[in-house]
ZAVO-708566 format. One record per residue (C-alpha): residue in three letters; chain; x, y, z. Coordinates in nm, 4 decimals, decimal comma. Layout:
BEGIN
res  chain  X  Y  Z
ALA  A  X  Y  Z
...
This chain:
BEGIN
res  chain  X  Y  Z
UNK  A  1,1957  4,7396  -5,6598
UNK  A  1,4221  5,0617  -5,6424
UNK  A  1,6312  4,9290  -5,9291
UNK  A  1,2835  4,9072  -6,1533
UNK  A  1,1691  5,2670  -6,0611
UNK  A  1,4838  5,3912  -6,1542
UNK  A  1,5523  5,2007  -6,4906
UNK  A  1,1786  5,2994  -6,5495
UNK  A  1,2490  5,6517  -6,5143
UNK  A  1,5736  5,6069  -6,7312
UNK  A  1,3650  5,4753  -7,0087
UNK  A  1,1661  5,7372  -7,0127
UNK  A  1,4024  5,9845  -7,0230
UNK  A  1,6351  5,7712  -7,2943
UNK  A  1,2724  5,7251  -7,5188
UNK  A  1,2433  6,1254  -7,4950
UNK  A  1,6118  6,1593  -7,5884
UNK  A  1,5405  5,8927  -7,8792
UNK  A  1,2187  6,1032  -8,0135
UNK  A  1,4418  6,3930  -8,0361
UNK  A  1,7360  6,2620  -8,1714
UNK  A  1,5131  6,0666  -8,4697
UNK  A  1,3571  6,3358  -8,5235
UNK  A  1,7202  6,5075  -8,5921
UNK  A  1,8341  6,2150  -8,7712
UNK  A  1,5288  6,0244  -8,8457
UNK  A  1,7526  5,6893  -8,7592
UNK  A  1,4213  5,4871  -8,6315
UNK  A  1,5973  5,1312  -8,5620
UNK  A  1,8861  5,2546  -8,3634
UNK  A  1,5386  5,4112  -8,1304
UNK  A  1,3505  5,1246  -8,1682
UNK  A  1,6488  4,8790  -8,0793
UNK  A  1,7115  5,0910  -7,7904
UNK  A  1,3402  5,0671  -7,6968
UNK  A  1,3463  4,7128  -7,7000
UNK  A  1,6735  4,6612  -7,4915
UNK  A  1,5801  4,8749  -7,2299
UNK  A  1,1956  4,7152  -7,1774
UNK  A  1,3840  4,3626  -7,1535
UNK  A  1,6474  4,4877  -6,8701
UNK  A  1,3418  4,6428  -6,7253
UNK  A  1,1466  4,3173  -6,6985
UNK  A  1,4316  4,1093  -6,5739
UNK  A  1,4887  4,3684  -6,3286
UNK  A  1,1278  4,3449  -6,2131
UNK  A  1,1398  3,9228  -6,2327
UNK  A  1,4537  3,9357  -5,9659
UNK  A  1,2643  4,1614  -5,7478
UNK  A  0,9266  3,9796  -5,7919
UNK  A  1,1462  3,6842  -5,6521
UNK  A  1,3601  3,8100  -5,3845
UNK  A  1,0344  3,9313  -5,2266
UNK  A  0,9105  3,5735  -5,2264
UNK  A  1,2201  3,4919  -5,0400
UNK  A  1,2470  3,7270  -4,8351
UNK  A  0,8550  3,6236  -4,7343
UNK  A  0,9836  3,2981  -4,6569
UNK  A  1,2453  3,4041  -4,4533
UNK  A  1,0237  3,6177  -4,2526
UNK  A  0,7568  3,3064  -4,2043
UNK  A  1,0622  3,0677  -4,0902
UNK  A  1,1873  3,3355  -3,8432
UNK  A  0,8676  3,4244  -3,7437
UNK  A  0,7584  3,0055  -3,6993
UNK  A  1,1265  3,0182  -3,4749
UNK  A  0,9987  3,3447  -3,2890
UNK  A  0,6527  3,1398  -3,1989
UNK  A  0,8333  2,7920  -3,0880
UNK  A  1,0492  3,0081  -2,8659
UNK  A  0,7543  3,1766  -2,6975
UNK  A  0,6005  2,8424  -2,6648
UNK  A  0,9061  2,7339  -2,4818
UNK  A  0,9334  3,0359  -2,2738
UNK  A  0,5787  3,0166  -2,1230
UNK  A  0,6298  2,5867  -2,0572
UNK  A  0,9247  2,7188  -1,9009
UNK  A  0,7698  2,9772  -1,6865
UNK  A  0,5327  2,7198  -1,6095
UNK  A  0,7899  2,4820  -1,4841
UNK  A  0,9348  2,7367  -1,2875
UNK  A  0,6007  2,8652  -1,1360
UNK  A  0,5637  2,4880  -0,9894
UNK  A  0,9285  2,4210  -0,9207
UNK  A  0,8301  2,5798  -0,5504
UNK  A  0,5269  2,2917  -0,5081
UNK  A  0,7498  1,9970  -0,6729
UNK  A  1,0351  2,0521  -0,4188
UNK  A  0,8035  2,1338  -0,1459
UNK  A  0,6323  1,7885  -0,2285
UNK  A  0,9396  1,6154  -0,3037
UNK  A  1,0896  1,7922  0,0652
UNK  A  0,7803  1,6220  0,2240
UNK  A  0,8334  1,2742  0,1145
UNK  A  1,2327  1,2783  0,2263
UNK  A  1,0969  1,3920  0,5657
UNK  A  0,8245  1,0946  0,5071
UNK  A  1,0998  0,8456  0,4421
UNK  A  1,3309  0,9355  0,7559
UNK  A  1,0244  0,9309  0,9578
UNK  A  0,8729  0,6133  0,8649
UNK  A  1,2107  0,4550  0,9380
UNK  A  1,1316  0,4749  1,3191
UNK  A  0,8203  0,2493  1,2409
UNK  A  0,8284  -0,0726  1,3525
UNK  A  0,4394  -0,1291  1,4589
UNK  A  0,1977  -0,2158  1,1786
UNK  A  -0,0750  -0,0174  1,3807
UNK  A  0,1167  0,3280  1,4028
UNK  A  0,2375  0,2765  1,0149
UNK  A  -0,0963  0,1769  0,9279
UNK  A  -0,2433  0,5560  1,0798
UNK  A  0,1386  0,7275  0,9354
UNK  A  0,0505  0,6219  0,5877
UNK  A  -0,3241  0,7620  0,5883
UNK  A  -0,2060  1,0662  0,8108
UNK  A  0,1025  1,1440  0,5449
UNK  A  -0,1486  1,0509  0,2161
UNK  A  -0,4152  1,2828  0,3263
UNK  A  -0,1469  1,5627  0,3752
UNK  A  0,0010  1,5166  0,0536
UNK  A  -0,2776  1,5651  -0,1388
UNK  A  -0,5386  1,8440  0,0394
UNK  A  -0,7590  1,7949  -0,2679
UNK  A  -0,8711  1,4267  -0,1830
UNK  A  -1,2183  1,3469  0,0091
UNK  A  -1,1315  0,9921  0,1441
UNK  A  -0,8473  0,7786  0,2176
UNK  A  -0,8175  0,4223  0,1881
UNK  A  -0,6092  0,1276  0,3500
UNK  A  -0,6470  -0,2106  0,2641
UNK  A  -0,4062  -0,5004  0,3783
UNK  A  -0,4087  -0,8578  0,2339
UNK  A  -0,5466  -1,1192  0,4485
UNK  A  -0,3697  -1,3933  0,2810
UNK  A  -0,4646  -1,4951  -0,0462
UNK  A  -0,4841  -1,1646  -0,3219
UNK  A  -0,8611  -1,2014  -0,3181
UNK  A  -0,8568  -1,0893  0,0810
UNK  A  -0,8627  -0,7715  0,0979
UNK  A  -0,9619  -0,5801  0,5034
UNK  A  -1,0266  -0,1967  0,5456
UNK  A  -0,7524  -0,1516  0,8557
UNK  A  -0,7470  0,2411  0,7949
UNK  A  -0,9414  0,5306  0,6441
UNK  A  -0,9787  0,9001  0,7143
UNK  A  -1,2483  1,1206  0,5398
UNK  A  -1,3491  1,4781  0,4934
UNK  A  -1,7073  1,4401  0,5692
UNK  A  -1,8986  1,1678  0,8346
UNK  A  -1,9713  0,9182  0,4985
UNK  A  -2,0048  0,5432  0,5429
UNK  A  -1,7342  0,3166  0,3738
UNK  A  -1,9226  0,0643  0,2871
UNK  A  -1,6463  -0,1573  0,0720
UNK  A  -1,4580  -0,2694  0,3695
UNK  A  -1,3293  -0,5867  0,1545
UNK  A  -1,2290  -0,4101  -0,1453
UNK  A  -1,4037  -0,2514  -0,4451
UNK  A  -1,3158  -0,4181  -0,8015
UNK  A  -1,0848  -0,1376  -0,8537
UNK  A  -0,8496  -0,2467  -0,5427
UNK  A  -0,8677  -0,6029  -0,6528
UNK  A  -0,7655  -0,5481  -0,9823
UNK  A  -0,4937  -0,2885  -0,8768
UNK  A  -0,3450  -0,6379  -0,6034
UNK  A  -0,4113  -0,9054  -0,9449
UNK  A  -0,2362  -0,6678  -1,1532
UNK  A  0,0130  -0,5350  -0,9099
UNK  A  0,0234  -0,1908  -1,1090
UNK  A  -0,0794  0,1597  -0,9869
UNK  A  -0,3597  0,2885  -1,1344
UNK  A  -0,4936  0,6458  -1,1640
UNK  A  -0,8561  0,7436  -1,3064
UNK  A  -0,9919  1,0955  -1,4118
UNK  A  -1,3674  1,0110  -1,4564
UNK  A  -1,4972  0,6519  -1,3530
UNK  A  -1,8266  0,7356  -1,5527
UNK  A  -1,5930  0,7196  -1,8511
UNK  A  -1,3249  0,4849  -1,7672
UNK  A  -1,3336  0,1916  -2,0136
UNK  A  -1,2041  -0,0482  -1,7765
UNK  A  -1,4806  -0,0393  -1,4784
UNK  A  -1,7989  -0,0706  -1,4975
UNK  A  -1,9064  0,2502  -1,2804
UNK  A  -2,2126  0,1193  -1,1889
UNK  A  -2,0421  -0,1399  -1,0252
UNK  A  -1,7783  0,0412  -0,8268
UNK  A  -1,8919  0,1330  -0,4736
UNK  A  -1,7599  0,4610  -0,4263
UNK  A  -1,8655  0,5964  -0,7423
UNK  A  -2,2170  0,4513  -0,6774
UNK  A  -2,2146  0,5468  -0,2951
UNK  A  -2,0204  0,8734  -0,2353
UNK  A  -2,0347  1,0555  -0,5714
UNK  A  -1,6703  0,9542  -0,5938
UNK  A  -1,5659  1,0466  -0,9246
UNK  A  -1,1318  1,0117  -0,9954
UNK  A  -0,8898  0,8563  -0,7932
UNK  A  -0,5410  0,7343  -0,7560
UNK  A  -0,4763  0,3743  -0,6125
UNK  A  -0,1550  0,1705  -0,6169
UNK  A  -0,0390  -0,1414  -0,4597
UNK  A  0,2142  -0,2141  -0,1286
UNK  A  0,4555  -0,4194  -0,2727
UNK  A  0,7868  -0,5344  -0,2743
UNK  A  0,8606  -0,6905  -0,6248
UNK  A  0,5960  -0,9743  -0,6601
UNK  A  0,5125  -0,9571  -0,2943
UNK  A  0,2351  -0,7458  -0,2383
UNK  A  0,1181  -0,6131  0,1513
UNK  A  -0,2323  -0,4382  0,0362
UNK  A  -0,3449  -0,1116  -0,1295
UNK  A  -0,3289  0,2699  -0,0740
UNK  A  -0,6222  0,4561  -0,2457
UNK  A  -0,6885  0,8158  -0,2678
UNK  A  -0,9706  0,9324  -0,3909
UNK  A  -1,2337  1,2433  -0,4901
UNK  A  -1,5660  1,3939  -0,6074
UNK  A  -1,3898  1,6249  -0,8554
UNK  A  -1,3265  1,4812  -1,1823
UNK  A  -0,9448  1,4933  -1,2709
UNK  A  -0,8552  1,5608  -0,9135
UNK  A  -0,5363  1,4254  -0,9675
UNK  A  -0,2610  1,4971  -1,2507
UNK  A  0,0341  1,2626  -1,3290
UNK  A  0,2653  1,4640  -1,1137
UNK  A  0,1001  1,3420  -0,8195
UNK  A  0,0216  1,0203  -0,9224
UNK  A  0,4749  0,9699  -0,9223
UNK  A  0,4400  1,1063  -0,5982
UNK  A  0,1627  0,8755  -0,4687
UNK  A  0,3489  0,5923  -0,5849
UNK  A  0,6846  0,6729  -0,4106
UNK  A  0,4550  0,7192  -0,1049
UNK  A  0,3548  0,3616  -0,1795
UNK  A  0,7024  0,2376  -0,2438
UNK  A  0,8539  0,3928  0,0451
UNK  A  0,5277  0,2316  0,2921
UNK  A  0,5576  -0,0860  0,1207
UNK  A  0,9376  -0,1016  0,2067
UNK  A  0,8783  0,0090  0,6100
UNK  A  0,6072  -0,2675  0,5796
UNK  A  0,8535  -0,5195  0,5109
UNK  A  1,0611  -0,4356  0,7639
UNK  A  0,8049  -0,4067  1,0424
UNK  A  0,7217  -0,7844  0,9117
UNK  A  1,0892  -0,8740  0,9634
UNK  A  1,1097  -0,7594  1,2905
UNK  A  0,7909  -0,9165  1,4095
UNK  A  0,9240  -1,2606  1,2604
UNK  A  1,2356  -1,1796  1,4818
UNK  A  1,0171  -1,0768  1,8037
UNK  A  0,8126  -1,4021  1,7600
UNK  A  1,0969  -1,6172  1,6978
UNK  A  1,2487  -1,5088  2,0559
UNK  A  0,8728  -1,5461  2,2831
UNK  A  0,7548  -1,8365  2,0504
UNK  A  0,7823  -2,2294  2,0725
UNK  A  0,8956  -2,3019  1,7244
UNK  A  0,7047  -2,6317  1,6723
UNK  A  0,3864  -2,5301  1,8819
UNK  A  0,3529  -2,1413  1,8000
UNK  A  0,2760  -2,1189  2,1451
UNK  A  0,4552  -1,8379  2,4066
UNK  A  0,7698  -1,9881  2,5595
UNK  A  0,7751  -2,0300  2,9136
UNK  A  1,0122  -1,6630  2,9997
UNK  A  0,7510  -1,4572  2,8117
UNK  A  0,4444  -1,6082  2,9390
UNK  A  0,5588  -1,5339  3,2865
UNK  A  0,6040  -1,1799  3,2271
UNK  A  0,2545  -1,2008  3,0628
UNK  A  0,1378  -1,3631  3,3814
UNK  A  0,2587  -1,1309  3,6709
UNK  A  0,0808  -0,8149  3,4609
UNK  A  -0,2231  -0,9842  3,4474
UNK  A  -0,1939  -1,0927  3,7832
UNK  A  -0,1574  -0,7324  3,9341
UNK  A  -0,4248  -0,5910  3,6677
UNK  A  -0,6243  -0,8569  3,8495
UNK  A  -0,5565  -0,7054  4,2082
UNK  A  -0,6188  -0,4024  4,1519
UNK  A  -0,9055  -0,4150  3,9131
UNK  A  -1,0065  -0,7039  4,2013
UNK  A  -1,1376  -0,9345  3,9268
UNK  A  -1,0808  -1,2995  3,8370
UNK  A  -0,7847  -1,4993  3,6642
UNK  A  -0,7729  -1,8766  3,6247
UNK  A  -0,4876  -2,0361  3,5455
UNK  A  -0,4637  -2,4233  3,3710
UNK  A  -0,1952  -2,6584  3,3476
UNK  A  -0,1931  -2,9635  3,1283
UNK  A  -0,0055  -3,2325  3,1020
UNK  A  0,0267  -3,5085  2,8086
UNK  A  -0,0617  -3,8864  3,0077
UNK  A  0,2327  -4,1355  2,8892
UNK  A  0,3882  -3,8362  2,6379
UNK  A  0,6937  -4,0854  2,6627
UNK  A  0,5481  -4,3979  2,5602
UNK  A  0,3981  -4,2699  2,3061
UNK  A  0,7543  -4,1482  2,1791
UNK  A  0,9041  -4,4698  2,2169
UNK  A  0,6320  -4,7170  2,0414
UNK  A  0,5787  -4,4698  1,7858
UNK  A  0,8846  -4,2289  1,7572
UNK  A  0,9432  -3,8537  1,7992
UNK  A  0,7566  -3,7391  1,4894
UNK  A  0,4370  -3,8508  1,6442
UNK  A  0,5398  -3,7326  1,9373
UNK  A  0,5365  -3,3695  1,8227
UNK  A  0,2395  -3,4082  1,6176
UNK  A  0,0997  -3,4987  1,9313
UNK  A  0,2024  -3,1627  2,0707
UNK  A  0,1372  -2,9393  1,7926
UNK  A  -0,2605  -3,0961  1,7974
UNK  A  -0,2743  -3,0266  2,1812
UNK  A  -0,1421  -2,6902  2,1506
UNK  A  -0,3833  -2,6332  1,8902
UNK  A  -0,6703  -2,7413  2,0460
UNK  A  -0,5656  -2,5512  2,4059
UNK  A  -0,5329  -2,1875  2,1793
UNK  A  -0,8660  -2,2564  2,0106
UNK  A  -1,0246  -2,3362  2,3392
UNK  A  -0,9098  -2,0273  2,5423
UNK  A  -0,9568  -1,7587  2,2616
UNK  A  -0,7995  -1,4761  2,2089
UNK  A  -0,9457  -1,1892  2,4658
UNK  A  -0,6428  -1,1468  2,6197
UNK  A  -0,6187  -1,5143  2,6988
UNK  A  -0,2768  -1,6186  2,6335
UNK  A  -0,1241  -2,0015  2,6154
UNK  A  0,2232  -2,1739  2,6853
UNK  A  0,4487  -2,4464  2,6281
UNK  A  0,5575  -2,4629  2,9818
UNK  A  0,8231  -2,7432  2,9037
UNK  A  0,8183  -3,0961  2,7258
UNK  A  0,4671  -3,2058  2,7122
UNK  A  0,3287  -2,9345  2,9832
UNK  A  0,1534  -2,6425  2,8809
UNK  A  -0,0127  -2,3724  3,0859
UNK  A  -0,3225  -2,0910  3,0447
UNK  A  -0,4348  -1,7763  3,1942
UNK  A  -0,7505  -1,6779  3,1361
UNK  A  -0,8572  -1,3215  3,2371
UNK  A  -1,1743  -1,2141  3,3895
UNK  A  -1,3449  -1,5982  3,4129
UNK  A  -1,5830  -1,7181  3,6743
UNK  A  -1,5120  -2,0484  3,8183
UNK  A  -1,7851  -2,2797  3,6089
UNK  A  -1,6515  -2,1043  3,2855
UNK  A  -1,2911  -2,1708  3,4403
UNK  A  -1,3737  -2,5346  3,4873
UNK  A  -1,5819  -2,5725  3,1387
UNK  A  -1,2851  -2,4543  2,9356
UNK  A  -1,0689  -2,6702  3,1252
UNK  A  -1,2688  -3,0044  3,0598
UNK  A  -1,3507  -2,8468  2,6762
UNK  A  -0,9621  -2,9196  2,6372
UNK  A  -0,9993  -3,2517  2,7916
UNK  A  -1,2816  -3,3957  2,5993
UNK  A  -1,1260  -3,2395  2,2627
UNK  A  -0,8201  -3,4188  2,2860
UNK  A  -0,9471  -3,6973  2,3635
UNK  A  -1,1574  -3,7418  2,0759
UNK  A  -0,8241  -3,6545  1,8548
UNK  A  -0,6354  -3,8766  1,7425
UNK  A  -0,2985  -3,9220  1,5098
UNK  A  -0,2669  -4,1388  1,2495
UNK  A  0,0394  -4,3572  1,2154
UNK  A  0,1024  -4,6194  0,9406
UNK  A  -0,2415  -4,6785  0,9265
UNK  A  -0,2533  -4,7270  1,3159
UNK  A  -0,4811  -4,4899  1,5094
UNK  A  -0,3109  -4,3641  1,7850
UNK  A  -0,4897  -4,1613  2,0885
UNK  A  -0,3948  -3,9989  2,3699
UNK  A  -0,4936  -3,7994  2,7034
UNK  A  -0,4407  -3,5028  2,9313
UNK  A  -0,4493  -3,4397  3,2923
UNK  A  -0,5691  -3,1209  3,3813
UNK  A  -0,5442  -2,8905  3,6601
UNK  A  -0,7242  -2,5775  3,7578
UNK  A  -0,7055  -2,3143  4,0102
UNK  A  -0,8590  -1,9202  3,9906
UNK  A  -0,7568  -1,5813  4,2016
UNK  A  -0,7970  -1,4867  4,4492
UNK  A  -1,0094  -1,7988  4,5075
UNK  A  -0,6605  -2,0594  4,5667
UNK  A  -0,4416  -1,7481  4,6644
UNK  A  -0,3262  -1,3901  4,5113
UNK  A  0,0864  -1,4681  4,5204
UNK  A  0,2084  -1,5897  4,1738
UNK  A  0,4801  -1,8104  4,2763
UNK  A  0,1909  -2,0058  4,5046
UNK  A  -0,1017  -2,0111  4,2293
UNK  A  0,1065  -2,1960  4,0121
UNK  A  0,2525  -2,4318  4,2820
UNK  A  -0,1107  -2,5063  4,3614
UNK  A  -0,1684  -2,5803  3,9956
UNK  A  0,1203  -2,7627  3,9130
UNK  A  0,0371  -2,9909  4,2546
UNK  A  -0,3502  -3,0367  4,0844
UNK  A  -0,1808  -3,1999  3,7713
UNK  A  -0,0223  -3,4492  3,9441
UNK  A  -0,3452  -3,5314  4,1934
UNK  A  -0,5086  -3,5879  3,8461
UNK  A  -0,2816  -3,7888  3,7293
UNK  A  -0,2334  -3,9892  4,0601
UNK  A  -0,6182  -4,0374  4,0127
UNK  A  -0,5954  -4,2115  3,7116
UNK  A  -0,5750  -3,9734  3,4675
UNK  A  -0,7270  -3,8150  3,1753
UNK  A  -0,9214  -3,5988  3,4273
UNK  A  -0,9561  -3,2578  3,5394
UNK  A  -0,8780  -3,1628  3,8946
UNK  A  -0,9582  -2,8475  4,0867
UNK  A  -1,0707  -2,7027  4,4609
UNK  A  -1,3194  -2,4810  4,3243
């Protein structure tokens, strides 16, 4: 631009020179030649400029498209380090959540920990669901919840939502179940019930092995964002692993008090059963019966028929005995080769003696088939109660154990008691 202004101003000064000159000399086409070269350079001149100002335009848009990406960076950056505070508070909380629920070993106490922990997390939810499988994936039980306001859960098997959260075993998060394509909302309980209108829901699993489902949920619409649905789900992960292990060491606890062909309490653990309900007994001064049975001719049945139909025998009696007594505190033994023993807490003497001869009359209606050969058997059964027959341990089941054998001396298949 400068060098047109000042070519400009040259050729006007040159064309003034020019008139003067031709006017001395009259030479016209040395002027007009003149004229003519300078009004080319002039427009070439003006050209170049015409284009480096395009170019320098673009160069200004490029820098100035650079200059706008960078501010876009600098405020997701800000951004990220405005919630770089609440991420490592959250992710803080879930480390202490970990080391905690490693103490764990009772279903109920991790069962209240998980809801407890959930509902701390996330301050913006209005309920909090726990569901455990009962089974098969289509058995789903409401063990825990804790809620905001006094509202009714009405869903305590499951809502579609959980079931197809356990089917699919995949997390699942919703903004809006009035829009979600995959629900029908009218047909999802919360929604309908509480005004419940996002959640976050994921399963308890293990790989394919899946314990039941966590769900979180609220009445605000996009309650929660995908940050906290990666936390949810390690809260999930880490609950389904303390879940497993819980179940391990139950397995382990059984294995050492349980009768691994009967599922019945071995003989050590029952009697440490038995002396605290004895002295709850005393001192609440309330009733306990106690019954002993015995299989009649366990042994020939062993012999004519072998030992696999011996401990079918025993798994059916021990089966029928646990059904028959319940399981209000009630607990059942395998005192030792085909004896077994009860306590039953808080009975009167005729339900005492009706349980007993229940246990009679169902086994011997049972019967076991062997190579097409029906076989039956019997029990003889003996009964005593405190503080009716005594309030010492050691003598109650002396007195029992000598019952038995009165039965059995009496021709079996029989139920003997002093009450």
């Amino acid at each position: 631009m400068y060098n047109f202004f000042l070519i400009t101003t040259l050729l006007i000064y040159f064309c003034a020179g020019c008139i003067l000159l031709s006017q001395k000399y009259l030479n016209f086409p040395v002027f007009f030649a003149a004229i003519f070269i300078f009004v080319g350079l002039a427009w070439f001149l003006r050209r170049r400029d015409r284009r480096l100002s395009l170019d320098l335009d673009s160069d200004i848009e490029a820098v100035q498209e650079k200059i706008n990406l960078l501010e876009a960076s600098l405020v997701d950056k800000k951004k990220m380090l405005l919630s770089l505070p609440q991420k490592s508070e959250k992710i803080s909380f879930l480390f202490d959540i970990s080391h905690q629920a490693t103490t764990l070993i009772d279903f109920e106490e991790i069962f209240g920990f998980m809801v407890e922990e959930a509902f701390e997390l996330f301050p913006q939810a209005d309920n909090i669901l726990l569901f455990m499988l009962q089974g098969s994936i289509d058995s789903l039980t409401l063990v825990r919840s804790k809620k905001k306001n006094q509202v009714a859960i009405k869903e305590k098997k499951g809502d579609i939502v959980d079931f197809w959260v356990v089917r699919n075993n995949q997390s699942l998060i919703i903004d809006d179940i009035a829009n979600d394509f995959r629900f029908d909302h009218a047909k999802v309980v919360c929604h309908r019930e509480r005004s419940i209108n996002s959640l976050v829901s994921s399963p308890l699993a293990i790989g394919e092995k899946v314990f039941g489902v966590l769900r979180v949920e609220s009445k605000a619409s996009t309650a929660f964002s995908h940050e906290d649905f990666r936390i949810f789900r390690s809260l999930c992960d880490i609950s389904a692993v303390v879940l497993e292990r819980a179940g391990l060491f139950r397995d382990i606890e059984e294995l050492a008090i349980m009768d691994s062909l009967t599922g019945l309490f071995l003989r050590d653990y029952f009697f440490g059963r038995l002396k605290e309900e004895v002295a709850r007994a005393l001192k609440n001064k309330t009733n306990l019966g106690i019954i002993m049975i015995d299989i009649d001719d366990f042994k020939k049945i062993n012999d004519l028929y072998g030992h696999a139909v011996g401990d079918i025998v025993l798994k059916r009696t021990a089966k029928i005995m646990q059904s028959a007594i319940g399981e209000s505190g009630n607990t059942a033994c395998r005192f030792g080769g085909e004896e077994f023993i009860a306590c039953m807490v808080e009975c009167d003497k005729t339900s005492l003696l009706a349980k007993a001869q229940e246990m009679r009359l169902a086994i011997e209606a049972c019967s076991v088939v062997f190579r097409r050969k029906q076989v039956n058997f019997t029990v003889s059964v003996g009964a005593v109660m405190l503080p009716h027959d005594g309030c010492d341990l050691l003598d109650l089941l002396d007195k029992v154990d000598h019952l038995l054998y009165a039965a059995k001396k009496q021709g079996k298949n029989q139920v003997c008691s002093n009450l």
